[in-house]
C-alpha positions in Angstrom: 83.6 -79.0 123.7 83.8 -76.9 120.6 87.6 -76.7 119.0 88.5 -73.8 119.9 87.9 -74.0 123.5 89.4 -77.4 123.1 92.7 -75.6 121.9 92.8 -72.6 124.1 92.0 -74.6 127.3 94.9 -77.4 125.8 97.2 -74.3 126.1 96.5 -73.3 129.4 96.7 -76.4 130.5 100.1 -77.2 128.7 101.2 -73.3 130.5 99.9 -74.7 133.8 101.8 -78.1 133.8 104.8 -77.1 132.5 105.4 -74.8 135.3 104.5 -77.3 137.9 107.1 -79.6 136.3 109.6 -76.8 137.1 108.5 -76.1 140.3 109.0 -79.9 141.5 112.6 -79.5 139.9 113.5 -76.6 142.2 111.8 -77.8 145.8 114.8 -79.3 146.3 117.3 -75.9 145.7 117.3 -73.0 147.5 114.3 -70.4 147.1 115.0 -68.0 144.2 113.4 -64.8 144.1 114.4 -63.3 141.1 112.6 -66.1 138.8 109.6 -65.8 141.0 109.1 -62.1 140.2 110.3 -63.4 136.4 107.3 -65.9 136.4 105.0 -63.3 137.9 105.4 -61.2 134.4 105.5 -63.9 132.0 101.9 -65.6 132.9 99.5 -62.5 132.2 102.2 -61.8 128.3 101.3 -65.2 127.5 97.7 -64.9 128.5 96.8 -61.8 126.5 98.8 -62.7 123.3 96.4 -65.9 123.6 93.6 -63.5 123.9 94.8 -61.2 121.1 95.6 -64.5 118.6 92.0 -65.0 119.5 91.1 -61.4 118.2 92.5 -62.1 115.2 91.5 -64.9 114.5 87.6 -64.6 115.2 87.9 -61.6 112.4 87.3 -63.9 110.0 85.9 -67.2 112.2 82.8 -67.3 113.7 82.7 -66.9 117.7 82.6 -69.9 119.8 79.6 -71.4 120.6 77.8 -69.5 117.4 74.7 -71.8 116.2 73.0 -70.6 112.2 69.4 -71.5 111.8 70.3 -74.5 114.9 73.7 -75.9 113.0 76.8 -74.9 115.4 79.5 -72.8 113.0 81.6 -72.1 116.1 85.1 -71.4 114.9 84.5 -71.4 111.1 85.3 -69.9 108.3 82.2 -68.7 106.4 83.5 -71.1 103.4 83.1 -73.6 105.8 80.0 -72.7 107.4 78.6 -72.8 104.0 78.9 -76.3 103.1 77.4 -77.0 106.8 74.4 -75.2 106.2 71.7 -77.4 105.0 69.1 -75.4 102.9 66.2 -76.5 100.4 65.0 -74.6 97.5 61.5 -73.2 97.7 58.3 -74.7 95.2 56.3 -72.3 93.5 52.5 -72.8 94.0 50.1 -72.0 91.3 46.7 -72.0 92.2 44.1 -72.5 89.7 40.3 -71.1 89.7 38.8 -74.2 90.9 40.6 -74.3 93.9 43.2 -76.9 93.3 47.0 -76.0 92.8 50.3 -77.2 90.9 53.9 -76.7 92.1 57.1 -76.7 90.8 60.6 -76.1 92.4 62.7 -72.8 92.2 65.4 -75.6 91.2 63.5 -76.3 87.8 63.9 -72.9 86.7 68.0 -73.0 87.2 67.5 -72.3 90.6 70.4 -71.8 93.3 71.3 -70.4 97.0 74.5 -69.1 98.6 74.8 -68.2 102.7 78.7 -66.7 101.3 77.4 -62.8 101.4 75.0 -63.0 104.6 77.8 -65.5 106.5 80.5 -62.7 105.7 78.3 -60.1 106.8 77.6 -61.6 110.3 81.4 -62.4 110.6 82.1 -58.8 110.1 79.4 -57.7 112.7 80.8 -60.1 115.1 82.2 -58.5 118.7 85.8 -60.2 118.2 87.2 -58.9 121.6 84.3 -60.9 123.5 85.3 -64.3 121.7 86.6 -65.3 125.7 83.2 -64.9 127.0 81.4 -68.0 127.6 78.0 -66.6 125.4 75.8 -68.7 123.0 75.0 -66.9 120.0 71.7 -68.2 118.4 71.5 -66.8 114.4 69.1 -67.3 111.9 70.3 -66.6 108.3 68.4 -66.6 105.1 70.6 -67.2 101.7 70.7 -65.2 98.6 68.2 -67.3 96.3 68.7 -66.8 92.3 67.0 -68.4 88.5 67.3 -68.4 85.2 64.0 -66.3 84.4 64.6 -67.8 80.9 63.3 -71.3 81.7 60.0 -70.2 83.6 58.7 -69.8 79.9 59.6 -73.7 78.8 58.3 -74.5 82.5 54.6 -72.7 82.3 54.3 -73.7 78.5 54.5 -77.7 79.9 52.2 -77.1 82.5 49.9 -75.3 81.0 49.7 -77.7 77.9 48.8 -80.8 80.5 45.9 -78.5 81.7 44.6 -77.8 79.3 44.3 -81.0 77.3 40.8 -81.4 79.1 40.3 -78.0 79.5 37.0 -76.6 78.2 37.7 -73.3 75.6 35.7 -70.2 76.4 32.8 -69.6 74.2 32.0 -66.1 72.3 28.9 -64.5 72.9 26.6 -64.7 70.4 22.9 -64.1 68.7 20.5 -66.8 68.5 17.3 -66.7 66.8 14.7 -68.3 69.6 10.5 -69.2 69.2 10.3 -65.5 70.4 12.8 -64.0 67.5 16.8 -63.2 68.9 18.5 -63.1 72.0 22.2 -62.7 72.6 23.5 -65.6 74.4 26.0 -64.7 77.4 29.7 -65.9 76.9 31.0 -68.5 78.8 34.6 -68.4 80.3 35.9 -71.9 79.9 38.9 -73.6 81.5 41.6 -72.8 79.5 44.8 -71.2 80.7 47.1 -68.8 78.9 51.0 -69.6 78.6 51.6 -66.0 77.8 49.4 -64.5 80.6 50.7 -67.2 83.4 54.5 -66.7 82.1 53.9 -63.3 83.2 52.3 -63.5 86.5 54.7 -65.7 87.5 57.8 -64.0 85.9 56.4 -60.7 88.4 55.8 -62.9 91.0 59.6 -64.7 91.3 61.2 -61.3 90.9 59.6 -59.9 94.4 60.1 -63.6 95.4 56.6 -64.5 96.1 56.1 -67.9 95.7 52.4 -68.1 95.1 50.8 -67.4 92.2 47.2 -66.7 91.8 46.5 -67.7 88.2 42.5 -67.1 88.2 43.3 -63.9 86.0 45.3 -66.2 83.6 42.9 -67.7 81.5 42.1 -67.8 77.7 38.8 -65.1 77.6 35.7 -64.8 75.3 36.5 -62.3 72.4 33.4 -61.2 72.1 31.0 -60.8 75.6 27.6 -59.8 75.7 28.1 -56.6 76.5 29.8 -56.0 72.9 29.1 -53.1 71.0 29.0 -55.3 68.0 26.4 -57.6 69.5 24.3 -54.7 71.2 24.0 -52.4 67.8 22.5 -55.8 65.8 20.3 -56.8 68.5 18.8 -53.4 68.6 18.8 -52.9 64.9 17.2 -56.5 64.9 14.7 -55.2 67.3 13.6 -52.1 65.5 12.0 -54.7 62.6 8.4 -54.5 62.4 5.5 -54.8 60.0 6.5 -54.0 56.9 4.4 -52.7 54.1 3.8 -54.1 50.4 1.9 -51.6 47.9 0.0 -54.6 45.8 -1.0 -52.2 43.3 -5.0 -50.8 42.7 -5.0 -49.2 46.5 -4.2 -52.4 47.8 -1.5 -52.9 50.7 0.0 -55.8 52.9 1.6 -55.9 56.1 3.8 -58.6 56.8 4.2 -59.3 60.4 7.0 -59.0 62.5 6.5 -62.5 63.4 6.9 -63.2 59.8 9.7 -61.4 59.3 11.9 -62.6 62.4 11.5 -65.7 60.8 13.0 -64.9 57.7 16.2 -63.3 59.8 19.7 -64.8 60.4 22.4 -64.0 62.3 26.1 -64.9 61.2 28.1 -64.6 63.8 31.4 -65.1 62.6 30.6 -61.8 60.4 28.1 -60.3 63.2 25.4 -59.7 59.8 22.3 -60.1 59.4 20.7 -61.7 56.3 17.2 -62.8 55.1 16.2 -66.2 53.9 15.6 -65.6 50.1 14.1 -69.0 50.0 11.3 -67.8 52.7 11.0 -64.8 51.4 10.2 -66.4 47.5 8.0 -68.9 48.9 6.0 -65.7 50.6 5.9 -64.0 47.2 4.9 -67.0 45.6 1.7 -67.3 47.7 1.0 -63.6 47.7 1.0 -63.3 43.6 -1.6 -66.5 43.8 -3.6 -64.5 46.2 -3.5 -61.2 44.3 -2.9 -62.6 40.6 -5.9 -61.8 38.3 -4.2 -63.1 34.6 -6.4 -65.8 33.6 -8.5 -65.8 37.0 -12.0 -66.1 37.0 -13.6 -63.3 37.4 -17.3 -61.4 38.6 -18.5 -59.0 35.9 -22.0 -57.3 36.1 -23.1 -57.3 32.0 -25.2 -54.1 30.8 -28.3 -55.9 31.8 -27.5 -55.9 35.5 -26.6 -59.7 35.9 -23.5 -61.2 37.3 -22.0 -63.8 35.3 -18.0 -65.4 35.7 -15.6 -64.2 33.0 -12.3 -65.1 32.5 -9.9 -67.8 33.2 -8.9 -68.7 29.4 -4.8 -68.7 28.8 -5.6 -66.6 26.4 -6.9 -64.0 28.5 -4.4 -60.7 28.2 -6.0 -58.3 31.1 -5.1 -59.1 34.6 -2.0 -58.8 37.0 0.6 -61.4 36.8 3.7 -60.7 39.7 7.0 -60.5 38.9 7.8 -62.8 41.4 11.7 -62.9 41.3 12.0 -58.6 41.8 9.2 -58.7 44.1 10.9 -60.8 46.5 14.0 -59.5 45.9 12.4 -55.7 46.8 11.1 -57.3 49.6 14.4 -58.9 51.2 15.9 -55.7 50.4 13.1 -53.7 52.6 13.3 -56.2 55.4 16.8 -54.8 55.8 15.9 -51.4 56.0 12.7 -51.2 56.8 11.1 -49.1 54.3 8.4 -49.7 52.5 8.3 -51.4 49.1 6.2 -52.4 45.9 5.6 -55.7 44.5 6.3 -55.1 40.3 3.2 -55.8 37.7 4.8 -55.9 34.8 1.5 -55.9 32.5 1.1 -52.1 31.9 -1.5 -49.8 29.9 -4.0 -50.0 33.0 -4.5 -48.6 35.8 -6.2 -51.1 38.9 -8.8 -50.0 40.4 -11.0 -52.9 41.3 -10.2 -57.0 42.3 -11.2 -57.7 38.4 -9.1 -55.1 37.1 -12.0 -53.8 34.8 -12.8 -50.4 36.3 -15.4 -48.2 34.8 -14.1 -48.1 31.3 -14.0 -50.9 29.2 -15.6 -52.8 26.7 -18.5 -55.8 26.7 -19.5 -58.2 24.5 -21.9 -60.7 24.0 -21.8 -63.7 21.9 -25.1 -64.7 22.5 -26.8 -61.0 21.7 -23.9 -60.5 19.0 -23.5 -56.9 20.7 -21.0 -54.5 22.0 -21.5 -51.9 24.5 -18.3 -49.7 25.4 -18.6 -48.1 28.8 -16.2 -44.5 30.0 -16.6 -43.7 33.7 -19.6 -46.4 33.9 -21.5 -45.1 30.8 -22.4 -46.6 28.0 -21.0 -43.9 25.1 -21.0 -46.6 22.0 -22.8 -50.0 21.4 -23.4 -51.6 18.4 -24.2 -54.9 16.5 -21.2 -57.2 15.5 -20.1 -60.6 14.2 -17.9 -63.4 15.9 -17.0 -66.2 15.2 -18.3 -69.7 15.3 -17.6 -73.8 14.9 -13.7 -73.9 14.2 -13.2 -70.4 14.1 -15.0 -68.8 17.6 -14.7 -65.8 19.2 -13.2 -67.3 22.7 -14.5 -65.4 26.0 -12.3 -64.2 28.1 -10.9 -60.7 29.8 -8.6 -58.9 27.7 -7.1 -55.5 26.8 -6.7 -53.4 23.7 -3.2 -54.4 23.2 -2.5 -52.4 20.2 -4.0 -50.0 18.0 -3.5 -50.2 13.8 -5.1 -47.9 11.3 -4.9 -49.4 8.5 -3.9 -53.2 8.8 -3.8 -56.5 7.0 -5.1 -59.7 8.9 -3.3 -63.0 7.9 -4.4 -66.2 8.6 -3.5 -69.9 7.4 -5.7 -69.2 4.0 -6.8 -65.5 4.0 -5.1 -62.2 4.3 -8.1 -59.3 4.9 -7.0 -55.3 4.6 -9.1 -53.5 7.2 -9.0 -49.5 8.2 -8.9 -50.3 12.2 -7.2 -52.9 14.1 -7.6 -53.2 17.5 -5.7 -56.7 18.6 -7.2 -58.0 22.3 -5.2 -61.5 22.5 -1.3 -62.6 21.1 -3.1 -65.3 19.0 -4.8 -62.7 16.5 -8.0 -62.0 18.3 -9.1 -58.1 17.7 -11.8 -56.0 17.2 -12.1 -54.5 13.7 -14.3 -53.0 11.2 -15.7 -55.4 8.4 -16.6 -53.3 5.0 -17.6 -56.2 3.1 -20.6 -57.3 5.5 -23.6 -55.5 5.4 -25.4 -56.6 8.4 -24.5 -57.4 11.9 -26.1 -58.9 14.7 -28.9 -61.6 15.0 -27.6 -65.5 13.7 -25.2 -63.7 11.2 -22.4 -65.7 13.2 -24.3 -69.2 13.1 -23.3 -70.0 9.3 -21.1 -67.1 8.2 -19.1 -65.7 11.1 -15.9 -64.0 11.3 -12.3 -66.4 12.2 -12.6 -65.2 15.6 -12.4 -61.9 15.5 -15.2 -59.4 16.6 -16.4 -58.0 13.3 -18.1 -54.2 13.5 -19.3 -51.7 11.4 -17.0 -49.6 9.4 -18.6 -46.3 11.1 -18.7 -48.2 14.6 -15.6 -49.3 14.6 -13.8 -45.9 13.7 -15.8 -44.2 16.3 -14.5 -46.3 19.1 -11.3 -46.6 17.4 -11.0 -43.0 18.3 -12.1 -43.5 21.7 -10.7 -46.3 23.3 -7.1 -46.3 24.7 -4.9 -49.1 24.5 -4.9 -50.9 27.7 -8.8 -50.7 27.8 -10.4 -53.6 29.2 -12.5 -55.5 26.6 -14.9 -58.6 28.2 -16.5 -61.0 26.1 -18.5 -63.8 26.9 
């Protein structure tokens, strides 16, 4: 029997007994009307100033027989109520991308609840004159929940920092040379969460009072992702590579591959650049300047009789092609960049190339075994004459030179001589020349068996100033 039915029927029934006392008291006297009609009054007063006591006092109690959420407040004060209500904070669930979940409790972010608000509010609502009615009032109630939204940072940062200690960090896209040349390599997302980006979701999420968080959108992502500009613009500038195209001098030309040249190519990624393997690239150039080097090669050379015989291949030899192979690689590394065409570098000039031997059609032959000369412009003999080389000690050495200088007059110096002559036409750096010889008066046959010259092809004073006005420095001069 709830209390205050217990008290109000205890009243009745103290109203009830109390008047039957008196009536046993007066059985015995004479029948009074006037306290009967008294008596008559007095019950219903007494009955509605209980009623009205009630009133009041349900204006701030709950109504008999009231139940919140299935725990009877019947008769209480919403302070009391409150400490009868049980009620148990909610967890927040976090789910993860793989499925699985963690949880923490509204309590370990300062979390608290109070019924005080919602229990006055019902109170207030409550019919007070119908307190005397025997009615079961079922409520259901839900308290005011609040946090500290300070501590859901300290909170996420500890969870998060569990996770991801075995958590896999996402991976930036990237280009990677393959057999075939570069391809960029997709990102990969990873398994890392982010504090920041979870904080926040979950920060949103408590202030509508949502207790589940979905946290797939709150992980660390790829800074760079295959659909990058940065990636895309390399790739297709890597792509547009092709053939490129070495002028080797003489009308000649190479094309390296782009096979070639993909294989040269890097790709940095931390600085998204490309760069060329100068190493490759100097060990190219290195094989193509001992292909198209002709300095001190042996040589084919068709004499004026109409034989071919080998010249060439002496270190002395001056005429010929030698690659500067440092700039030429370092032109070429430059054009693999931009794809333009480039030159390897000669650096031996006063020619012009127009064949693999480098002689052309203007140039001069000699023969140490006929002791003559024959100088050829545009493939015709326009001078020949007798000479003198040298012999024993002091011979003419074959090989394929060039005029490389031209002195009128000059004095030759050797070791014991030093000879005045009126043209001077040096062909090696060691003192080999052509030049005329006053003080002989013959040339030609076995002259050069027992009184040749120190090296030097010897010629006619007439001879030699003819061609001296001729021949250009640079001009190809073949001895054998």
């Amino acid at each position: 029997r709830d209390d205050a039915d217990l008290y109000f029927h205890r009243g009745s029934m103290n109203y009830r007994t109390d008047n039957r006392k008196k009536r046993q008291k007066t059985t015995h006297h004479q029948h009074q009307p006037h306290r009967s009609h008294f008596l008559s009054f007095a019950v219903p007063a007494v009955l509605l100033a209980i009623y009205l006591i009630g009133v009041f006092y349900y204006h701030s109690h709950f109504l008999p027989r009231t139940t919140i959420n299935g725990t009877s407040v019947s008769s209480m004060s919403a302070a009391k109520a409150e400490g009868k209500l049980p009620f148990t904070l909610p967890s927040v669930s976090i789910t993860l991308k793989d499925g699985t979940s963690r949880t923490f409790s509204l309590s370990d972010v300062g979390g608290s609840y109070s019924y005080t608000k919602q229990l006055q509010k019902t109170i207030k609502k409550q019919s007070t004159l119908a307190w005397i009615l025997p009615v079961s009032r079922a409520l259901k109630l839900s308290p005011d929940l609040s946090y500290d939204e300070s501590k859901i940072s300290g909170v996420i940062t500890s969870l998060t920092d569990e996770l991801n200690k075995n958590a896999e960090a996402p991976q930036d896209a990237y280009i990677e040379k393959t057999d075939t040349g570069f391809s960029i390599m997709k990102e990969k997302e990873g398994s890392t969460l982010s504090a920041d980006k979870l904080v926040a979701k979950t920060e949103a999420a408590l202030k509508e009072w949502n207790y589940t968080v979905d946290a797939s959108e709150c992980y660390e992502e790829p800074s760079v992702k295959e659909s990058d500009l940065s990636l895309t613009d390399e790739m297709q500038a890597i792509n547009s590579y092709d053939d490129l195209k070495v002028d080797m001098s003489g009308g000649v030309t190479v094309s390296i591959d782009k096979s070639t040249i993909m294989s040269w190519i890097s790709y940095d990624s931390d600085s998204n650049t490309i760069s060329v393997d100068s190493s490759a690239v100097a060990a190219y150039t290195a094989k193509l300047a001992e292909q198209y080097n002709t300095l001190g090669t042996v040589r084919k050379f068709k004499t004026h009789d109409g034989s071919t015989i080998s010249v060439g291949g002496s270190e002395k030899d001056t005429l010929g092609y030698e690659m500067d192979q440092e700039t030429t690689a370092s032109r070429i590394a430059a054009a693999v960049l931009t794809g333009k065409e480039t030159a390897a570098r000669w650096p031996v000039a006063g020619f012009t190339r127009t064949e693999d031997n480098d002689f052309g059609t203007t140039y001069v032959e000699v023969s140490i075994a006929q002791q003559h000369l024959w100088y050829y412009e545009n493939g015709a003999v326009v001078l020949e004459t007798d000479v003198v080389t040298g012999e024993g000690e002091n011979s003419t050495t074959p090989g394929v030179f060039m005029v490389l200088d031209k002195q009128s007059p000059a004095v030759l110096k050797g070791a014991n001589y030093e000879t005045p002559v009126d043209y001077w036409m040096p062909v090696t750096y060691t003192g080999t020349g052509l030049h005329d010889a006053k003080w002989r008066t013959s040339f030609g046959r076995e002259i050069y068996v027992s009184g040749g010259s120190h090296g030097c092809v010897n010629m006619p004073t007439e001879m030699a100033a003819e061609l001296y006005g001729k021949i250009a420095m640079g001009t190809p001069v073949i001895i054998y």
